[in-house]
SEPADO-562458 format. One record per atom (N, C-alpha, C): residue number from 1; x, y, z. Coordinates in steps of 0.1 Angstrom, whole numbers, always signed. Layout:
BEGIN
ATOM:NUM:X:Y:Z;
...
This chain:
BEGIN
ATOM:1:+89:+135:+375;
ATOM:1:+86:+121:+371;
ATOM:1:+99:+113:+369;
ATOM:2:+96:+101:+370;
ATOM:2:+112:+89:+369;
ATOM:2:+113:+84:+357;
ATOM:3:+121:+79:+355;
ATOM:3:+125:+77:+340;
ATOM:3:+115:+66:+335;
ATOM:4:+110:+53:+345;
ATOM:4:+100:+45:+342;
ATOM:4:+90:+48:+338;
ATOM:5:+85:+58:+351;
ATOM:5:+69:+66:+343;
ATOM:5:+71:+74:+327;
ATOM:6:+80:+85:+329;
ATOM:6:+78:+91:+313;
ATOM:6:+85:+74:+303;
ATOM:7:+88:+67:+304;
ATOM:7:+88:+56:+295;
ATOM:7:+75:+50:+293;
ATOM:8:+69:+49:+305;
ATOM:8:+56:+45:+304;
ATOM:8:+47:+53:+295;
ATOM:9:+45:+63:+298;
ATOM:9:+38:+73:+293;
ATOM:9:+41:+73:+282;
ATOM:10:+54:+75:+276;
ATOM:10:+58:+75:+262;
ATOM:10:+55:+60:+251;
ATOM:11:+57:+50:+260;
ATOM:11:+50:+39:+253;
ATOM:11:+38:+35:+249;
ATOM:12:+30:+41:+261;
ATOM:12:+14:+38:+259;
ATOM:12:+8:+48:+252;
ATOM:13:+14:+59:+243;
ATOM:13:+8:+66:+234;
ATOM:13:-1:+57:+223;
ATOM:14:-8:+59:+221;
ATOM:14:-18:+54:+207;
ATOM:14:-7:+57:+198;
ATOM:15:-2:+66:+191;
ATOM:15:+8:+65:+181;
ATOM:15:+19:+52:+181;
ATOM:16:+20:+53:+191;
ATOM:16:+32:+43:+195;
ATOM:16:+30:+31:+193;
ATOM:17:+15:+26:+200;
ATOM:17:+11:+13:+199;
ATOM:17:+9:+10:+185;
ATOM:18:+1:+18:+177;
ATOM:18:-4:+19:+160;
ATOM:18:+11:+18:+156;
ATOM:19:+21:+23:+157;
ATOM:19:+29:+23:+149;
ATOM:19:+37:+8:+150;
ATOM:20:+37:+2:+162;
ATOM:20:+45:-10:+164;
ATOM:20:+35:-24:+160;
ATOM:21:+22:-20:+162;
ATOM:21:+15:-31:+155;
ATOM:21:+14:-26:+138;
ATOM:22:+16:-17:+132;
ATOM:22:+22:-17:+119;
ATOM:22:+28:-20:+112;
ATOM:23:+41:-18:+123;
ATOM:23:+57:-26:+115;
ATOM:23:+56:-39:+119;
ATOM:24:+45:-48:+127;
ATOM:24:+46:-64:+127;
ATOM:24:+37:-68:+119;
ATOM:25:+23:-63:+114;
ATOM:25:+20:-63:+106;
ATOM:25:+20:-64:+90;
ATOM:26:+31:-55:+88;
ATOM:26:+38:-52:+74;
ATOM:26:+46:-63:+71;
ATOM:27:+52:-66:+86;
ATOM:27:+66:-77:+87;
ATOM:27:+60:-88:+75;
ATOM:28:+48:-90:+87;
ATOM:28:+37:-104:+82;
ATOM:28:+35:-102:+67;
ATOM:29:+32:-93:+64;
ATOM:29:+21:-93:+51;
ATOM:29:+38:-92:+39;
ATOM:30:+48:-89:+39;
ATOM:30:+60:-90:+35;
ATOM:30:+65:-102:+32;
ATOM:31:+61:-108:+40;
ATOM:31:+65:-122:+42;
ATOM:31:+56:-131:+30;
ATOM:32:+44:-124:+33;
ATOM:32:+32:-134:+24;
ATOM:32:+37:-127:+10;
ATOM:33:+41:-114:+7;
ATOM:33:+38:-107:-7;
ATOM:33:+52:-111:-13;
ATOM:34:+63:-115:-5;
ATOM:34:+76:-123:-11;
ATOM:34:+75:-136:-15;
ATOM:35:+63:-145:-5;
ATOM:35:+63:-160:-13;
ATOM:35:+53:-157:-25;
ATOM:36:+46:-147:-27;
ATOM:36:+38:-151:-33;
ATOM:36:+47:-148:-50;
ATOM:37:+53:-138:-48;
ATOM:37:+62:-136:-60;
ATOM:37:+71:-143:-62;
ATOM:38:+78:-152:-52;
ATOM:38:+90:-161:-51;
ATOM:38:+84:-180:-59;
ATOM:39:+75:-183:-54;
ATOM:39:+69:-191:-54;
ATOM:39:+55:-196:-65;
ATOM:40:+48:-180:-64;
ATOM:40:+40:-180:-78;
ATOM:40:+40:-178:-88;
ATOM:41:+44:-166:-88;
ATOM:41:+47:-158:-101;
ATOM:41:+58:-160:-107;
ATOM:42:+69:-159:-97;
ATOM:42:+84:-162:-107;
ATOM:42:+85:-173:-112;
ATOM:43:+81:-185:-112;
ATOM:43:+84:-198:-119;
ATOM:43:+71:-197:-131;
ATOM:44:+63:-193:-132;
ATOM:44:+60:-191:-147;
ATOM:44:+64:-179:-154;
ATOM:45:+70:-171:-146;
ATOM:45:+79:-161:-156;
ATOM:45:+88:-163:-164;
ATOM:46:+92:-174:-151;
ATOM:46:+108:-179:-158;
ATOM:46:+107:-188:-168;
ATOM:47:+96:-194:-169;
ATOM:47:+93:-206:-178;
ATOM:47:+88:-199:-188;
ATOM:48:+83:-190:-185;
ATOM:48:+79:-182:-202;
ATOM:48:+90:-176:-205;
ATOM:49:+98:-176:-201;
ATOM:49:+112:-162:-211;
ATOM:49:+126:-176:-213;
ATOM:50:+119:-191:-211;
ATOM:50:+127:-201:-216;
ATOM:50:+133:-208:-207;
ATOM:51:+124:-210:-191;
ATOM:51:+131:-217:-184;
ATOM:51:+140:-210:-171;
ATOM:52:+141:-200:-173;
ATOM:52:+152:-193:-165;
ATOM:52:+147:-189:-152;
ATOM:53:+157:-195:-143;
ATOM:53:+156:-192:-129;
ATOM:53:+164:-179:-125;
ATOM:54:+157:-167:-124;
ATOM:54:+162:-152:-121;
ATOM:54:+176:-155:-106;
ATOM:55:+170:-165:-98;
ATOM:55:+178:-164:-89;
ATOM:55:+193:-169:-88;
ATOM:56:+196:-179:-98;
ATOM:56:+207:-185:-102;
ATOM:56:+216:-176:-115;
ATOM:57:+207:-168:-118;
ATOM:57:+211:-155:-127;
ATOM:57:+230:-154:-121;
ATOM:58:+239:-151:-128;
ATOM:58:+250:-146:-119;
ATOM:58:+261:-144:-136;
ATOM:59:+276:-133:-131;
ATOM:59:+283:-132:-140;
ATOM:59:+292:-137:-130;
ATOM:60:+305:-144:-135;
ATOM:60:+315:-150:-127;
ATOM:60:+329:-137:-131;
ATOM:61:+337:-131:-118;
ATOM:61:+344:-121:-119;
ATOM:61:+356:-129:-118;
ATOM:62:+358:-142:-116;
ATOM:62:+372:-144:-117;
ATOM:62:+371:-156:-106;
ATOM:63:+387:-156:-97;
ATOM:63:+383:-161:-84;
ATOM:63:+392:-153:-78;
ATOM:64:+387:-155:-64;
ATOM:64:+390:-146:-51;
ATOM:64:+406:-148:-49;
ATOM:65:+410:-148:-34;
ATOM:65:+422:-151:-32;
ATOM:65:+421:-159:-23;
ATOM:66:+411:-165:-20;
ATOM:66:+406:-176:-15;
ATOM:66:+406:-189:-24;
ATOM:67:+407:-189:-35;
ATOM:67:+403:-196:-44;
ATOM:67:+386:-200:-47;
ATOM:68:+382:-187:-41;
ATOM:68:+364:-195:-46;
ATOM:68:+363:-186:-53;
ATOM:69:+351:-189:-64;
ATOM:69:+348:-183:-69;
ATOM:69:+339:-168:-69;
ATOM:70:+345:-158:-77;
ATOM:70:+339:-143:-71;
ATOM:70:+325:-142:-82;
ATOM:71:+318:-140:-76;
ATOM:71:+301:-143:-85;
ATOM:71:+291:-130:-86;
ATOM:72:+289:-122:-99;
ATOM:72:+285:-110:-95;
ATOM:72:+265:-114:-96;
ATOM:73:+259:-118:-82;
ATOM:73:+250:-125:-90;
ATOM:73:+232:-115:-86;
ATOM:74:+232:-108:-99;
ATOM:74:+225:-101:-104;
ATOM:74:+208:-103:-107;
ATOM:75:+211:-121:-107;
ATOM:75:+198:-124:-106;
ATOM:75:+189:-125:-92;
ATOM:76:+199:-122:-82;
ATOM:76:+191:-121:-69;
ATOM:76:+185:-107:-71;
ATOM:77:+192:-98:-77;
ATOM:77:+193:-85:-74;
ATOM:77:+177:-82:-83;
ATOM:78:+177:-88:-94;
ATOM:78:+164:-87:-101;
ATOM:78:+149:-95:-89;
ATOM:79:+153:-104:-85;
ATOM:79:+144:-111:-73;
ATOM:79:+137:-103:-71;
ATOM:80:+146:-93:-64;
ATOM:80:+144:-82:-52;
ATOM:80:+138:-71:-59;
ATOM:81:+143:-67:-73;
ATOM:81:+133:-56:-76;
ATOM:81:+121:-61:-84;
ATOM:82:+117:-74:-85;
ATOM:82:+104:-78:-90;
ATOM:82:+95:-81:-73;
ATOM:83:+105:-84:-67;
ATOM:83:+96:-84:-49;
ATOM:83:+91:-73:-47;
ATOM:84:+96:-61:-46;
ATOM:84:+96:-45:-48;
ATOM:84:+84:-43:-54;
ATOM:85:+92:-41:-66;
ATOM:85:+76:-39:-76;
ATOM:85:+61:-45:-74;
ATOM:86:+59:-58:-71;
ATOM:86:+52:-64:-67;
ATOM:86:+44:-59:-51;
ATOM:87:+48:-60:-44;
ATOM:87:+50:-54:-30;
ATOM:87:+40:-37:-26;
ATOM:88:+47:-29:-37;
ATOM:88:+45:-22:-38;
ATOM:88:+29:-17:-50;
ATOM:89:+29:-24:-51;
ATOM:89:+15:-25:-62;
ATOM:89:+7:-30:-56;
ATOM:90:+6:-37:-46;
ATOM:90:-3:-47:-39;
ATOM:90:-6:-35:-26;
ATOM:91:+7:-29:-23;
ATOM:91:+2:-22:-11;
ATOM:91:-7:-12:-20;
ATOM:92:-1:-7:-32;
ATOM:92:-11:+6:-30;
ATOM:92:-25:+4:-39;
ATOM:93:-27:-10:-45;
ATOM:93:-44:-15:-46;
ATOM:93:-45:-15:-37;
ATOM:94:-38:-18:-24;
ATOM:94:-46:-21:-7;
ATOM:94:-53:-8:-1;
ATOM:95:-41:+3:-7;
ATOM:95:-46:+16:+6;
ATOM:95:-58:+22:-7;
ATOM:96:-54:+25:-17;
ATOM:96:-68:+24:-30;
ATOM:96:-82:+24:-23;
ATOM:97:-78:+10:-18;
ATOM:97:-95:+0:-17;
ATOM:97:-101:+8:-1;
ATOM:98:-90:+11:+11;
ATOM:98:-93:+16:+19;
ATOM:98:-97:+33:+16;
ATOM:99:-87:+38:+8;
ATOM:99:-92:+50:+8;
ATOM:99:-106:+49:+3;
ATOM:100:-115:+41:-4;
ATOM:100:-121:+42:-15;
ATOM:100:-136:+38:-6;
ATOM:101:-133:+31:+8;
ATOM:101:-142:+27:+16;
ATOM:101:-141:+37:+23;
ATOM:102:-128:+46:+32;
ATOM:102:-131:+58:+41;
ATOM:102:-139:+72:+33;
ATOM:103:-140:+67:+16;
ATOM:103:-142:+82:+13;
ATOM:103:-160:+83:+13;
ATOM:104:-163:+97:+20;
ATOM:104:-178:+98:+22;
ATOM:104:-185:+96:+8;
ATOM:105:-198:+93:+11;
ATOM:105:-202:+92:-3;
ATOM:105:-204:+105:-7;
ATOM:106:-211:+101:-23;
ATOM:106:-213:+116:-25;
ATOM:106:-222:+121:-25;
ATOM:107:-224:+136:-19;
ATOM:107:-239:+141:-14;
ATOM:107:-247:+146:-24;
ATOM:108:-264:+139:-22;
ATOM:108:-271:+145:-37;
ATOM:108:-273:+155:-38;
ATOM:109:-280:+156:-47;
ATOM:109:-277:+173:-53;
ATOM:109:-289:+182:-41;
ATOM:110:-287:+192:-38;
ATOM:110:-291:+199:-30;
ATOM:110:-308:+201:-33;
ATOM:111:-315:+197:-19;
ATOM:111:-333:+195:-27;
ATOM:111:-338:+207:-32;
ATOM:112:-345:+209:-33;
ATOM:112:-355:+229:-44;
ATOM:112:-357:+227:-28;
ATOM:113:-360:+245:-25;
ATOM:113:-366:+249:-9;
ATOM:113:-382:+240:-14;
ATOM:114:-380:+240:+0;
ATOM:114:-399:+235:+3;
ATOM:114:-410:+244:-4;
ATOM:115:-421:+237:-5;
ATOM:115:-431:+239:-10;
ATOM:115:-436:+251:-2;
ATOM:116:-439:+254:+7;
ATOM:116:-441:+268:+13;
ATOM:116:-435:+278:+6;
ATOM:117:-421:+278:+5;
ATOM:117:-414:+286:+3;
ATOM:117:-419:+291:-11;
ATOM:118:-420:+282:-22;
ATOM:118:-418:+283:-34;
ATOM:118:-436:+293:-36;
ATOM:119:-446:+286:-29;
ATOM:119:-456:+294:-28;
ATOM:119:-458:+306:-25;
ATOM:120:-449:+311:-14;
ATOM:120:-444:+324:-8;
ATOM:120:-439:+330:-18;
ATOM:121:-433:+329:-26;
ATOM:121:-424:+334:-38;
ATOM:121:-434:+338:-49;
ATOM:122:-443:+328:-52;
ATOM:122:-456:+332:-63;
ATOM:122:-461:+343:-58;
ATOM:123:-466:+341:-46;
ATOM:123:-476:+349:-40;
ATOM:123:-466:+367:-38;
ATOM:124:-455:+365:-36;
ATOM:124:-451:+376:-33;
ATOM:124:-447:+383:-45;
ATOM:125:-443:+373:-62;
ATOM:125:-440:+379:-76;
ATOM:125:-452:+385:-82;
ATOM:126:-468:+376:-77;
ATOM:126:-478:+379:-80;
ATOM:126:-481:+397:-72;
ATOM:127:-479:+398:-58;
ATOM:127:-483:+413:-52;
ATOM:127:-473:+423:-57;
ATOM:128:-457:+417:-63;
ATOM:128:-455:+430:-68;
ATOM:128:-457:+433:-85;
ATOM:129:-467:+427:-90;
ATOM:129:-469:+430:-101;
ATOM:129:-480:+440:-105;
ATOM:130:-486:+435:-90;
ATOM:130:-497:+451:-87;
ATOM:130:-497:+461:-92;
């Protein structure tokens, strides 16, 4: 085979396709689960703990040798682990709800044998009492 065909081959796996419509997928839903933290949640957070915008958070280390200012700014870094956190809680109510729909129901309780059977049983406790 040529290097085209086993590329081909290697691309058009089902694994391969699932996995690349995944990571654009994720991309997407990343995108929604950061504004929604960025934009919904953090500004009444910040307004409950007195106002404070996490992202302007920062300690000043001095200045550079550039003369700008060197900025250690920590309140991005908190952003990012409330995006995280958030993110992460959402995905796994998500896979939860899926697992929760793929899981079989549960099977009833096993029926008594049939009525034949159970007759057969009298009838056979009854002849050996003979």
């Amino acid at each position: 085979m040529g290097l085209g065909a086993d590329f081909k081959e290697f691309a058009m796996k089902g694994n391969v396709v699932d996995m690349a419509v995944g990571v654009i997928v994720g991309a997407a839903f990343g995108k929604i689960v950061s504004s929604l933290v960025e934009n919904v949640i953090m500004p009444p957070l910040g307004k409950l703990i007195g106002g404070i915008d996490f992202s302007d958070m920062a300690a000043s280390l001095g200045t550079g040798a550039n003369g700008k200012e060197v900025l250690l700014k920590y309140g991005a870094f908190l952003q990012s682990i409330f995006d995280f956190m958030i993110i992460a809680f959402v995905l796994f109510m998500a896979i939860r709800g899926l697992n929760r729909l793929k899981k079989p129901p549960a099977a009833a309780a096993p029926a008594g044998p049939p009525r034949q059977e159970v007759l057969l049983e009298e009838i056979r406790n009854l002849l050996a009492k003979r």
